[in-house]
Residue frames as qw, qx, qy, qz and C-alpha x, y, z in Angstrom:
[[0.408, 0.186, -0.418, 0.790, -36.89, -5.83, 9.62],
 [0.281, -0.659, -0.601, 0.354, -38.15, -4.75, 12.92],
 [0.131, 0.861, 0.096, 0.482, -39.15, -0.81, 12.49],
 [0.521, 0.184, -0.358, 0.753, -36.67, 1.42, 14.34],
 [0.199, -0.751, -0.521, 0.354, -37.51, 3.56, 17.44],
 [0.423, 0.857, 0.169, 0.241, -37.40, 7.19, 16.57],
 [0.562, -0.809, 0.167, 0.042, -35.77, 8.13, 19.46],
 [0.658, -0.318, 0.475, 0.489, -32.15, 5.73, 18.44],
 [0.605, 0.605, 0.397, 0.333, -33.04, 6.78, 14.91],
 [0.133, -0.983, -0.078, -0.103, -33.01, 10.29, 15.91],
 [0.636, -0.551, 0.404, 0.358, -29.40, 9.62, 17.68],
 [0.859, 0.217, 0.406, 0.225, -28.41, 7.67, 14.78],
 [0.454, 0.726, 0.229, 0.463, -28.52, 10.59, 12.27],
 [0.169, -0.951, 0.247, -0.073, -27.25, 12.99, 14.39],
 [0.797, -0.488, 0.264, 0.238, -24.60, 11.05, 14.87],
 [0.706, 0.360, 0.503, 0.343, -23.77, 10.64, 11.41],
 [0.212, 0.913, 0.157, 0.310, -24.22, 14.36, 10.60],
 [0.497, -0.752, 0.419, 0.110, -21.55, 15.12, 13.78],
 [0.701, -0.414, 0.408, 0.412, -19.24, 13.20, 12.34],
 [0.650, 0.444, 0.418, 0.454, -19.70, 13.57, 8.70],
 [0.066, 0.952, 0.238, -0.180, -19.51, 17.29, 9.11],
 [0.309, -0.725, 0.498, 0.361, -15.91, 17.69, 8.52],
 [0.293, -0.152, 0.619, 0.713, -15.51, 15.98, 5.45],
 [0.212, 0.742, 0.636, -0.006, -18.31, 18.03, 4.05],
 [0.488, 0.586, 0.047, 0.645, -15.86, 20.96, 4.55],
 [0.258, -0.784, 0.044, -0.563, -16.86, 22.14, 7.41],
 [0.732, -0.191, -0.554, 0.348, -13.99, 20.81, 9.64],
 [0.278, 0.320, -0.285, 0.860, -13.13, 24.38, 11.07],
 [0.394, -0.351, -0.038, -0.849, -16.83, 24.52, 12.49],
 [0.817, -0.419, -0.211, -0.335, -17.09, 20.77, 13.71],
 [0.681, 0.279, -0.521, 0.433, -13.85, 19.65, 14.64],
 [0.690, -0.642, -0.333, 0.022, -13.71, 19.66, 18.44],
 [0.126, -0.917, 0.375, -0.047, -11.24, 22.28, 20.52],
 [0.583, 0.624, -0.456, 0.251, -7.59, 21.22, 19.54],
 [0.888, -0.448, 0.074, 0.069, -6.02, 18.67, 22.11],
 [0.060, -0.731, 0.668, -0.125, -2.06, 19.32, 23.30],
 [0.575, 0.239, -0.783, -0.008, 0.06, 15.81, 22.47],
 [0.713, -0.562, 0.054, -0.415, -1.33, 14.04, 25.30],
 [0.136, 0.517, -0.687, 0.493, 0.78, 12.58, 27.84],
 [0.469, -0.238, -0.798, 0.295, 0.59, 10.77, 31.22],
 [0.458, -0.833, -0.158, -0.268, -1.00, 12.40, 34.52],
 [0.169, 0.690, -0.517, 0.478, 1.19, 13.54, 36.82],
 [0.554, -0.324, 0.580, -0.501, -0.44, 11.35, 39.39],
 [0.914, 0.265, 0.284, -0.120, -0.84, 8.17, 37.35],
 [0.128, -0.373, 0.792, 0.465, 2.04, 6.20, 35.01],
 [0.661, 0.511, -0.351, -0.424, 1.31, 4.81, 31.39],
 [0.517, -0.274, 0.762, 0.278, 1.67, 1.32, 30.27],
 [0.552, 0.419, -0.274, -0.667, 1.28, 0.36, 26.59],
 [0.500, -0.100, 0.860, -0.034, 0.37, -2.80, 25.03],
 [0.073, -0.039, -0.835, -0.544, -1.81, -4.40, 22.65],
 [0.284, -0.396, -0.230, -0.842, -5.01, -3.31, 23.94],
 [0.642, -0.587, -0.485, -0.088, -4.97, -4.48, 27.29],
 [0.408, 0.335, -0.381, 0.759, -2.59, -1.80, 28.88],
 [0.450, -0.741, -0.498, 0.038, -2.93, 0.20, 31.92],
 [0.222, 0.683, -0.368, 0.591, -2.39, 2.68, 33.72],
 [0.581, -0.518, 0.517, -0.356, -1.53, 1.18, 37.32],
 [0.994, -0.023, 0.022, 0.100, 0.03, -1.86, 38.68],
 [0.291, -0.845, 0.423, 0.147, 3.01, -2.43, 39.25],
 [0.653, 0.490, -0.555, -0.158, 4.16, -5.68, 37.54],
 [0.112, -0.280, 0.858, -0.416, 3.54, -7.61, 40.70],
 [0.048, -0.245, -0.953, -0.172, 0.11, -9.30, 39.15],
 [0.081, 0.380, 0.690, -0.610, -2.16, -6.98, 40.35],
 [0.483, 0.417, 0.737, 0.223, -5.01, -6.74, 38.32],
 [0.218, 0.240, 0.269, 0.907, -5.01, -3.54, 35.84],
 [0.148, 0.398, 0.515, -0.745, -7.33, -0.72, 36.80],
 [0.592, 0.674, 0.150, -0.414, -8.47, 0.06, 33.38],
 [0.419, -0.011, 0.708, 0.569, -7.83, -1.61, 30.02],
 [0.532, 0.487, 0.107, -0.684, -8.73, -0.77, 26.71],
 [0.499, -0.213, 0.779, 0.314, -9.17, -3.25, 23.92],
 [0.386, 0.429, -0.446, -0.684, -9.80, -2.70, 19.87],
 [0.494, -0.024, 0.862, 0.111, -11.56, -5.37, 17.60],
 [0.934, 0.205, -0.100, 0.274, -11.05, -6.42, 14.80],
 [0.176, -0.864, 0.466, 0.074, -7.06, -5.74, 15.64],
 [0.078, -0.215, 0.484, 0.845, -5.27, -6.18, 13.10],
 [0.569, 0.525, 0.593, -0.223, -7.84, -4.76, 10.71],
 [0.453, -0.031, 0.584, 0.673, -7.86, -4.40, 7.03],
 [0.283, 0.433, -0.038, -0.855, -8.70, -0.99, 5.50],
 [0.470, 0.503, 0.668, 0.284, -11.34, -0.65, 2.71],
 [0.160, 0.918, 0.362, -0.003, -12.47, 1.28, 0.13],
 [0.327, 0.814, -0.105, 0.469, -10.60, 4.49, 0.57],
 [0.515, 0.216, -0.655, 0.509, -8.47, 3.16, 3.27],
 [0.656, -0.530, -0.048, -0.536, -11.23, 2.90, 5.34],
 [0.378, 0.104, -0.849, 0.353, -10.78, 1.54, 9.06],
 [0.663, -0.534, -0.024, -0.524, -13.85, 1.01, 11.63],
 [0.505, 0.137, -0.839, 0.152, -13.03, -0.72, 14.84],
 [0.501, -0.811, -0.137, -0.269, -14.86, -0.81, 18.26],
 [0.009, 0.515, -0.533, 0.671, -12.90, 0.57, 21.57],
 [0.754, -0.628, -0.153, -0.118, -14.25, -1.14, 24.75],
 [0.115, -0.582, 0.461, -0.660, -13.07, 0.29, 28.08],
 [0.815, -0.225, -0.533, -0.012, -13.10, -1.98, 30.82],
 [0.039, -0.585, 0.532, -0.611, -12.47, -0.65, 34.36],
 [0.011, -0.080, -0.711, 0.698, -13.76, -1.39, 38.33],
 [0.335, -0.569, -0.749, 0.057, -17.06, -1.61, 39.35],
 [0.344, -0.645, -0.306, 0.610, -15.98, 0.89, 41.86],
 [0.151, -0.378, 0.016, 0.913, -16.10, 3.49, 38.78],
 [0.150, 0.733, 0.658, 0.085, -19.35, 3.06, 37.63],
 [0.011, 0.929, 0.364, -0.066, -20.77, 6.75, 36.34],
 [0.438, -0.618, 0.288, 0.586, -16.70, 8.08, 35.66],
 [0.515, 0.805, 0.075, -0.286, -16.00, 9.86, 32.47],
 [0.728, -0.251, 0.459, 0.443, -13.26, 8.25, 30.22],
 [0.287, 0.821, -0.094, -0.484, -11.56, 9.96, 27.28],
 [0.838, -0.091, 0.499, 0.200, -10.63, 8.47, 24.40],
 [0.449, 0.873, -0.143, -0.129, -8.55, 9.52, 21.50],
 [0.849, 0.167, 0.281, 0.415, -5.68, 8.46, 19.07],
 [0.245, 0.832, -0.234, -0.439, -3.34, 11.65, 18.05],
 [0.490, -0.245, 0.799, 0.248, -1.43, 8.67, 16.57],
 [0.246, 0.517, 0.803, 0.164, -4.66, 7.37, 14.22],
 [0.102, 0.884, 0.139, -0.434, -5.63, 11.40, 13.83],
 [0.092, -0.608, 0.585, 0.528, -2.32, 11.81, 12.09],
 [0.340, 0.013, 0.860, 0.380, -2.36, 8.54, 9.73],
 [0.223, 0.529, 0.721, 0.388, -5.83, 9.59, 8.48],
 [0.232, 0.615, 0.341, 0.672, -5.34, 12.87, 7.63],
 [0.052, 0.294, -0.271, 0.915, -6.04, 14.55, 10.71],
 [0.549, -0.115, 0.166, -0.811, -9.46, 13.50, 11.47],
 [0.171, -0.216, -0.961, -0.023, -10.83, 10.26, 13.09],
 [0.614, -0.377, -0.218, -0.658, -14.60, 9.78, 14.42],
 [0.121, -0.005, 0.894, -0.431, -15.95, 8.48, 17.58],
 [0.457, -0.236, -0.371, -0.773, -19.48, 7.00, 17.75],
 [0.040, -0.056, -0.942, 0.330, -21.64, 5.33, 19.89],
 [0.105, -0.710, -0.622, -0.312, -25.75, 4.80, 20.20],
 [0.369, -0.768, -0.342, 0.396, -25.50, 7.80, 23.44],
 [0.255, -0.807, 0.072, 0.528, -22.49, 10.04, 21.83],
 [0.667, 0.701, 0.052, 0.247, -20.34, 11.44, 18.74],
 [0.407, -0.828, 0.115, 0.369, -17.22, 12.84, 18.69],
 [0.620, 0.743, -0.173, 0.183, -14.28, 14.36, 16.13],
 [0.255, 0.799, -0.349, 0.419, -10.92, 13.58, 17.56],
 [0.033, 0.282, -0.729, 0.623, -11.73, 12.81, 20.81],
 [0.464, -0.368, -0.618, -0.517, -14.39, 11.53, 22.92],
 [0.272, -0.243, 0.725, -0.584, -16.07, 11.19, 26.49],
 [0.581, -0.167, -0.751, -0.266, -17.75, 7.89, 27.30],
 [0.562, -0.494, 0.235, -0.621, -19.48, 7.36, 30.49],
 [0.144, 0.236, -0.948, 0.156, -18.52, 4.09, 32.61],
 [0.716, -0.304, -0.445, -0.443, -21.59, 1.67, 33.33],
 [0.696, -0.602, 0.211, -0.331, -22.44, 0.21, 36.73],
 [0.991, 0.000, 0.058, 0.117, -20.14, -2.80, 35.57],
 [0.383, -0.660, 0.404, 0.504, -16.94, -0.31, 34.75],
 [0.498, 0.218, 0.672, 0.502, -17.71, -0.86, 31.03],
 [0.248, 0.774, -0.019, -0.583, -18.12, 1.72, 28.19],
 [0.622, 0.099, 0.674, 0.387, -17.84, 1.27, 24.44],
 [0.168, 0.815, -0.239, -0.500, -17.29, 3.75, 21.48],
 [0.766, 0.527, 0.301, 0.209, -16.58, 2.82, 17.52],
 [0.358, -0.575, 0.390, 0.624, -13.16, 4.39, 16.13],
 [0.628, 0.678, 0.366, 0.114, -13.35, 5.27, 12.21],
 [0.021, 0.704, -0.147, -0.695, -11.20, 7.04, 9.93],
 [0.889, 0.291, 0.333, 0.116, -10.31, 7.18, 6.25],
 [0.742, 0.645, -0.070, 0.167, -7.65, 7.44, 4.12],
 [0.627, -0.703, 0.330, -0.053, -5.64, 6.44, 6.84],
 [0.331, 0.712, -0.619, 0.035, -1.83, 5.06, 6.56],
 [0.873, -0.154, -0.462, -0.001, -1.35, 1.73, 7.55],
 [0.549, 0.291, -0.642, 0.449, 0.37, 0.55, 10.76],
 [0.515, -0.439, -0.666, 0.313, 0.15, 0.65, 13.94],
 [0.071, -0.634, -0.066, -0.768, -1.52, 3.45, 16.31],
 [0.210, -0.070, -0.717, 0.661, -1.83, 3.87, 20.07],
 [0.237, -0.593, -0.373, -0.673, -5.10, 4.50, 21.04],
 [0.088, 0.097, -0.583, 0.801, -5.02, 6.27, 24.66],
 [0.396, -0.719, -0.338, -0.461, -8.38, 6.16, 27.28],
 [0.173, 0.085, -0.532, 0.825, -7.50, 8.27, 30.22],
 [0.462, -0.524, -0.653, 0.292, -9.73, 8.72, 33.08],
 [0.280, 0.615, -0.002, 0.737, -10.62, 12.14, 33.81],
 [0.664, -0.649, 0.208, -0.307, -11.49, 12.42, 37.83],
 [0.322, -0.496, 0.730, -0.343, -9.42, 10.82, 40.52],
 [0.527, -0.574, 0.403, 0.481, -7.28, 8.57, 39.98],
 [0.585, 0.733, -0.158, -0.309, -7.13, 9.34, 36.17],
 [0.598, -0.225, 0.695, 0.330, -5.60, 6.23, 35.24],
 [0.469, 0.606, -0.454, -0.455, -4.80, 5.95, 31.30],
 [0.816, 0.160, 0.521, 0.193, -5.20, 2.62, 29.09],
 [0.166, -0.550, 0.627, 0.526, -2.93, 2.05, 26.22],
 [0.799, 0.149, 0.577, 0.078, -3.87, 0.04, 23.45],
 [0.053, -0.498, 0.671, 0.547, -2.39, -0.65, 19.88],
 [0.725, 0.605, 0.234, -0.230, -5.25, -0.48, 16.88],
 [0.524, -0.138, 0.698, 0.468, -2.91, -2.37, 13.72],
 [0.701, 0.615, -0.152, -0.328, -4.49, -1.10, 9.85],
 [0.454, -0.304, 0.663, 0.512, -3.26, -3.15, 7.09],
 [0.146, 0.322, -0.325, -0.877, -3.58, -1.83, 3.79],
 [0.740, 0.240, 0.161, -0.607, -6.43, -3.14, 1.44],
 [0.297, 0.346, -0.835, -0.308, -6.26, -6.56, -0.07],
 [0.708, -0.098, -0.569, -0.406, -7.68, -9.37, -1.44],
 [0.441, -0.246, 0.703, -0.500, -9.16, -11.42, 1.96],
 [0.020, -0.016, -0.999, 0.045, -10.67, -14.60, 2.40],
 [0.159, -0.307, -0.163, -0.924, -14.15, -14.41, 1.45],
 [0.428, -0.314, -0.821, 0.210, -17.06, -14.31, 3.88],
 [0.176, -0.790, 0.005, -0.588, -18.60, -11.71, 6.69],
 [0.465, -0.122, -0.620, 0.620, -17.02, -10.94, 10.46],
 [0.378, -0.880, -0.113, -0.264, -18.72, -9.26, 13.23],
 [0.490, 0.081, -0.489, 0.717, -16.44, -7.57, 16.04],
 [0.001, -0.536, 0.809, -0.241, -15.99, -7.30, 18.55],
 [0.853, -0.120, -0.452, -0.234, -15.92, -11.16, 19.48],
 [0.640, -0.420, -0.637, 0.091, -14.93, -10.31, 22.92],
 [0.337, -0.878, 0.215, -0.262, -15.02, -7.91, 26.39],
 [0.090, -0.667, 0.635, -0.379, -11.99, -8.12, 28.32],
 [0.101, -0.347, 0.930, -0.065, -12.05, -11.33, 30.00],
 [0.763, 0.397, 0.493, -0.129, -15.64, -12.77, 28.28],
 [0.285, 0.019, 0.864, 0.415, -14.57, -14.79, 25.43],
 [0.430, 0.380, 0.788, -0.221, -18.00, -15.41, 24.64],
 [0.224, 0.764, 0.361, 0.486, -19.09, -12.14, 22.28],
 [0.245, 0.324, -0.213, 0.889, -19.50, -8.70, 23.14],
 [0.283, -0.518, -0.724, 0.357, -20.74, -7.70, 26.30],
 [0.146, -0.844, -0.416, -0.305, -24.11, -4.73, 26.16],
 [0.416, 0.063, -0.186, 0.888, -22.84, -1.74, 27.79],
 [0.098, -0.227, 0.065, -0.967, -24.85, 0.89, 30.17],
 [0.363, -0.416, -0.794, 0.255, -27.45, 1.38, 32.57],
 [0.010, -0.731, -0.437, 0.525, -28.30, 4.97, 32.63],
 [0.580, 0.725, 0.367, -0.058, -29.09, 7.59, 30.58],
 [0.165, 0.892, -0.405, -0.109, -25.74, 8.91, 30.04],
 [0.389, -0.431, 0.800, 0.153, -24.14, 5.67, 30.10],
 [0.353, 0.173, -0.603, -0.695, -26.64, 3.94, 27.94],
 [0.812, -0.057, 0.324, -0.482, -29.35, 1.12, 27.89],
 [0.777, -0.032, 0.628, 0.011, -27.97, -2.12, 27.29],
 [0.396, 0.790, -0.197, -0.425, -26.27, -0.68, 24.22],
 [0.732, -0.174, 0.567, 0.336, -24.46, -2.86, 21.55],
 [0.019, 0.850, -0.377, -0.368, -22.20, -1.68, 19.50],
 [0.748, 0.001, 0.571, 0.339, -20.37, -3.77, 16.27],
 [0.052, 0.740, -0.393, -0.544, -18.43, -3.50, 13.08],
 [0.772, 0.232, 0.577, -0.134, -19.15, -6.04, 10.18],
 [0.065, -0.549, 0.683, 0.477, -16.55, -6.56, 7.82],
 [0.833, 0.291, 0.408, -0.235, -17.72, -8.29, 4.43],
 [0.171, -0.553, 0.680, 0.450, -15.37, -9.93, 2.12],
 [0.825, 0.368, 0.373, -0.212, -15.91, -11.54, -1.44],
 [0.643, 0.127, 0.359, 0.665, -14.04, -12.03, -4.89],
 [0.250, -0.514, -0.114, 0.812, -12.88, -9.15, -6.37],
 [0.225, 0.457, 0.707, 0.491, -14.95, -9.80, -9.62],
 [0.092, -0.804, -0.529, -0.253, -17.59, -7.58, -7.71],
 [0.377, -0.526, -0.351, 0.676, -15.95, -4.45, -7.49],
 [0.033, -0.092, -0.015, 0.995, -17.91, -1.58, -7.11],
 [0.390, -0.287, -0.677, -0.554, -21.30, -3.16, -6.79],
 [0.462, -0.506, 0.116, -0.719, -23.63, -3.18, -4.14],
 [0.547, 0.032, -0.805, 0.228, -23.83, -5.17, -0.85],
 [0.411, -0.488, 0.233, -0.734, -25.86, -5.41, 2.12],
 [0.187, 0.129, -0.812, 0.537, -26.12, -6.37, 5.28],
 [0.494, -0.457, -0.025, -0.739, -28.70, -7.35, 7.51],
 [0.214, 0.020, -0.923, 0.319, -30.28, -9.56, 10.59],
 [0.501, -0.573, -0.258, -0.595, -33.78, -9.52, 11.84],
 [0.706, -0.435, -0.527, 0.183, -32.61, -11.36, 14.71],
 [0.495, -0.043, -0.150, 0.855, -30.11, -9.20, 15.80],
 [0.032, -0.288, 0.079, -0.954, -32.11, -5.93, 15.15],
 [0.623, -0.397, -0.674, -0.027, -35.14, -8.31, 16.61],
 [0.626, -0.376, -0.524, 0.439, -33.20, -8.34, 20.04],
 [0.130, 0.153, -0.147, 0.969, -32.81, -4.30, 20.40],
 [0.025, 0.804, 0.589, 0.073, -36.43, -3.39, 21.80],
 [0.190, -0.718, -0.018, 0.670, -34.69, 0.47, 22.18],
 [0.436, 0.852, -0.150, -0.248, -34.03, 0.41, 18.43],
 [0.590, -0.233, 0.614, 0.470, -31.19, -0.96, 16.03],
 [0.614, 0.769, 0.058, -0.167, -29.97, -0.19, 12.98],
 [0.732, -0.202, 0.348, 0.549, -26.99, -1.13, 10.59],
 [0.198, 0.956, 0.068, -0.206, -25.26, 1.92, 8.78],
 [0.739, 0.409, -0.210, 0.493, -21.87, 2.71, 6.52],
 [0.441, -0.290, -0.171, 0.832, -19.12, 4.85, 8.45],
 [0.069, -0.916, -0.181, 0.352, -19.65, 7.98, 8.79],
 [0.050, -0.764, 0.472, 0.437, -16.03, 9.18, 7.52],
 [0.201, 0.436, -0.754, -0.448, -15.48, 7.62, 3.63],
 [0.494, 0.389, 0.753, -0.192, -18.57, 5.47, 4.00],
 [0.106, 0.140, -0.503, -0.846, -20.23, 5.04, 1.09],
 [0.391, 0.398, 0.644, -0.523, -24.54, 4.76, 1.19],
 [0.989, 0.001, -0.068, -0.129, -26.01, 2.15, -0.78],
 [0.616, -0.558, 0.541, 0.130, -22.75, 0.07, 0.52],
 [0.603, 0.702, -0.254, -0.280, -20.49, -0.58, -2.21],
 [0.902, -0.206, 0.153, 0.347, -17.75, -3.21, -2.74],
 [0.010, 0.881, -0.406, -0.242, -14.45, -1.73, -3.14],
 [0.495, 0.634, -0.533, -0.261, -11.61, -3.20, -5.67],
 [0.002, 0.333, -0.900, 0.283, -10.53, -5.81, -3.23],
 [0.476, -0.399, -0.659, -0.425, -14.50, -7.09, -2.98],
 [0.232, -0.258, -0.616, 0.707, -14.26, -5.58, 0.74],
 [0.125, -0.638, -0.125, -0.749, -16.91, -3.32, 2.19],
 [0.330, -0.225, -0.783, 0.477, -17.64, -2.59, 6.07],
 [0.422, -0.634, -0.381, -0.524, -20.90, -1.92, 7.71],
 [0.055, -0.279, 0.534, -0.796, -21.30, -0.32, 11.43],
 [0.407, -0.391, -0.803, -0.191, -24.33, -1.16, 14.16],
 [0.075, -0.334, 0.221, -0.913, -25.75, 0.38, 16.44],
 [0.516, -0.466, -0.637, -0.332, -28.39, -1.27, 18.89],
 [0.397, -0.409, 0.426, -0.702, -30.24, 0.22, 22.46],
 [0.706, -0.149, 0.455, -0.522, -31.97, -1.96, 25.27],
 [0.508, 0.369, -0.712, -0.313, -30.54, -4.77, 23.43],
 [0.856, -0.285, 0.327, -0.280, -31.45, -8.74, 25.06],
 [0.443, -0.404, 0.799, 0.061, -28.38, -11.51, 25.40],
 [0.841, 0.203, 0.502, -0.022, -28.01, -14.30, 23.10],
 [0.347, -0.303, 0.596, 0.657, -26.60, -14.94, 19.61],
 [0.566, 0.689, 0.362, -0.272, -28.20, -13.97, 16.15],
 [0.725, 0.353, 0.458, 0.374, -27.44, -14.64, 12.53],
 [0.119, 0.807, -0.164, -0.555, -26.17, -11.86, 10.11],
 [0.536, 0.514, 0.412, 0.529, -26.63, -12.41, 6.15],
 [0.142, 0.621, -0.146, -0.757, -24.83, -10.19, 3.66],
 [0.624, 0.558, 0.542, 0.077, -25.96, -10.40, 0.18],
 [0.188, -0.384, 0.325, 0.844, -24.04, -9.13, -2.80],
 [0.422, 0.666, 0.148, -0.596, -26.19, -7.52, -5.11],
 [0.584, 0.592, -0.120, -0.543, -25.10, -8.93, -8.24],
 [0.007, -0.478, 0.879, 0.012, -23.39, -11.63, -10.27],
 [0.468, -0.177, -0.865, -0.035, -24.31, -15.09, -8.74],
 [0.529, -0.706, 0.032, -0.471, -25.78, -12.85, -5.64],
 [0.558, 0.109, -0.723, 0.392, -22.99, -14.91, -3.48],
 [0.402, -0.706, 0.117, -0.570, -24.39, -14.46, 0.09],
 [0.232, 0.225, -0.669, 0.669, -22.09, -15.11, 3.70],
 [0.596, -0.713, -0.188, -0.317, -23.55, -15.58, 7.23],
 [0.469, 0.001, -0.638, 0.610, -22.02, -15.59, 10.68],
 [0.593, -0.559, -0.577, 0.056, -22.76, -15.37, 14.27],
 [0.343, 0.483, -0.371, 0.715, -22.82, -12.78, 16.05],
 [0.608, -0.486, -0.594, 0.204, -23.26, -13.07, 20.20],
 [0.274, -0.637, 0.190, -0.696, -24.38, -10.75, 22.93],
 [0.580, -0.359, -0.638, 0.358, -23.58, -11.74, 26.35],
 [0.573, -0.684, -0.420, 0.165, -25.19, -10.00, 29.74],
 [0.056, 0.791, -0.421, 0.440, -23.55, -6.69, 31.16],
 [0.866, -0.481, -0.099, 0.097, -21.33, -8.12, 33.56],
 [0.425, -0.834, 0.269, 0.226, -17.94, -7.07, 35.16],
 [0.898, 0.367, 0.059, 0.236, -14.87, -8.06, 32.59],
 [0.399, 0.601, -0.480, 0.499, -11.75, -6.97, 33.97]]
């Protein structure tokens, strides 16, 4: 494995400590200033959807100002009703360098009160700001645990002029036995198909950041044994740094399989270069059964 930079390392853990701080006990000290049921702008209307909503347009084709879309969606908890998914924002061009909030009082409620944001640039309990790249693109990991299945709204609102608001609709479904194998997500930006498309261009927006959530499924013989994850290619292609890590909230570190033989790993990669690259997990005991699959960076490039 390619040694990490210290610099994304350095992020990494902080990140990890920011979020984990609250179930450590000390939610009263990280937990971020208390947010009032959020709502529409008075200057801006609300559509909801499945994670490609907006807030503008009329319903005469014109093309959404900002979406937001979740992946995996539907996704199936582990562990201790664990749920990781990425968020990608997807605006204009024309709002390169614009600060988008994202949060879920929906998903807050189901898991107890407290979700995580993450990303390689930021952290957040509850809530987050993400910075829009030159392309109108921004991306941010969602986590909670012991979350209630079903369905949550997850809201990113624009905070400057014209604070439009995306809608989207993140799906849990409780833990159970899955089909076995590993999945990377997201496996696509707003209108690239292709994979997920690197995010940022400055230092508050990031460097060609890529962001993913790797879901590993097996029989359920091997629960509560160990499992890992890796890719040299993948952490190869980061020259800013990469690294793969458990959640943050009800992660568990060495990665464990939970009753259902599920376990899900997070990523994290800077300054990251196009193209597709393998990902082996390897279960740690047994017959060592070991899964691969493809996951694909594609080019920052406009996607809405």
């Amino acid at each position: 494995m390619a040694p990490m930079s210290r610099d994304l390392r350095v992020r990494i853990v902080a990140l990890t400590v920011v979020v984990a701080l609250p179930v450590l006990g000390m939610s009263g000290v990280a937990t971020a200033k208390a947010k009032a049921a959020k709502g529409c702008h008075k200057t801006h209307t609300c559509k909801s959807g499945g994670g490609t909503a907006t807030g503008s347009g009329s319903g005469t084709g014109t093309p959404p100002a900002i979406t937001v879309q979740i992946d995996p969606n539907p996704l199936v908890e582990t562990g201790p009703s664990l749920g990781d998914a990425v968020s990608q924002v997807e605006s204009s061009p024309s709002f390169a360098g614009d600060s988008v909030e994202i949060s879920s009082s929906q998903l807050e409620a189901a898991c107890g009160g407290i979700i995580g944001f993450q990303s390689v640039t930021t952290a957040g309990i509850n809530s987050v700001q993400i910075i829009l790249d030159d392309d109108g693109n921004a991306a941010v990991i969602v986590e909670g645990s012991n979350c209630a299945p079903g369905p949550s709204v997850v809201d990113a609102s624009m905070i400057v002029a014209p604070y439009d608001t995306a809608l989207g609709t993140l799906v849990a479904t409780p833990p159970v036995v899955t089909t076995a194998g590993v999945a990377g997500f997201p496996t696509t930006s707003g209108t690239v198909t292709t994979g997920e498309v690197e995010t940022g261009d400055t230092a508050t927006s990031g460097d060609s950041d890529v962001l993913g959530v790797f879901y590993v499924e097996t029989d359920p013989v091997y629960a509560e044994q160990p499992v890992e994850i890796n890719s040299d290619q993948l952490i190869d292609r980061c020259g800013g740094g990469a690294a793969f890590s458990v959640p943050a909230i009800g992660g568990v570190a060495p990665a464990t399989l939970d009753d259902d033989g599920n376990a899900v790993f997070l990523f994290f990669g800077s300054s990251c270069a196009a193209g597709p690259s393998t990902v082996i997990a390897d279960v740690e005991a047994g017959t060592h059964p070991t899964y691969t699959t493809t996951f694909n960076i594609v080019a920052p490039e406009p996607t809405i």
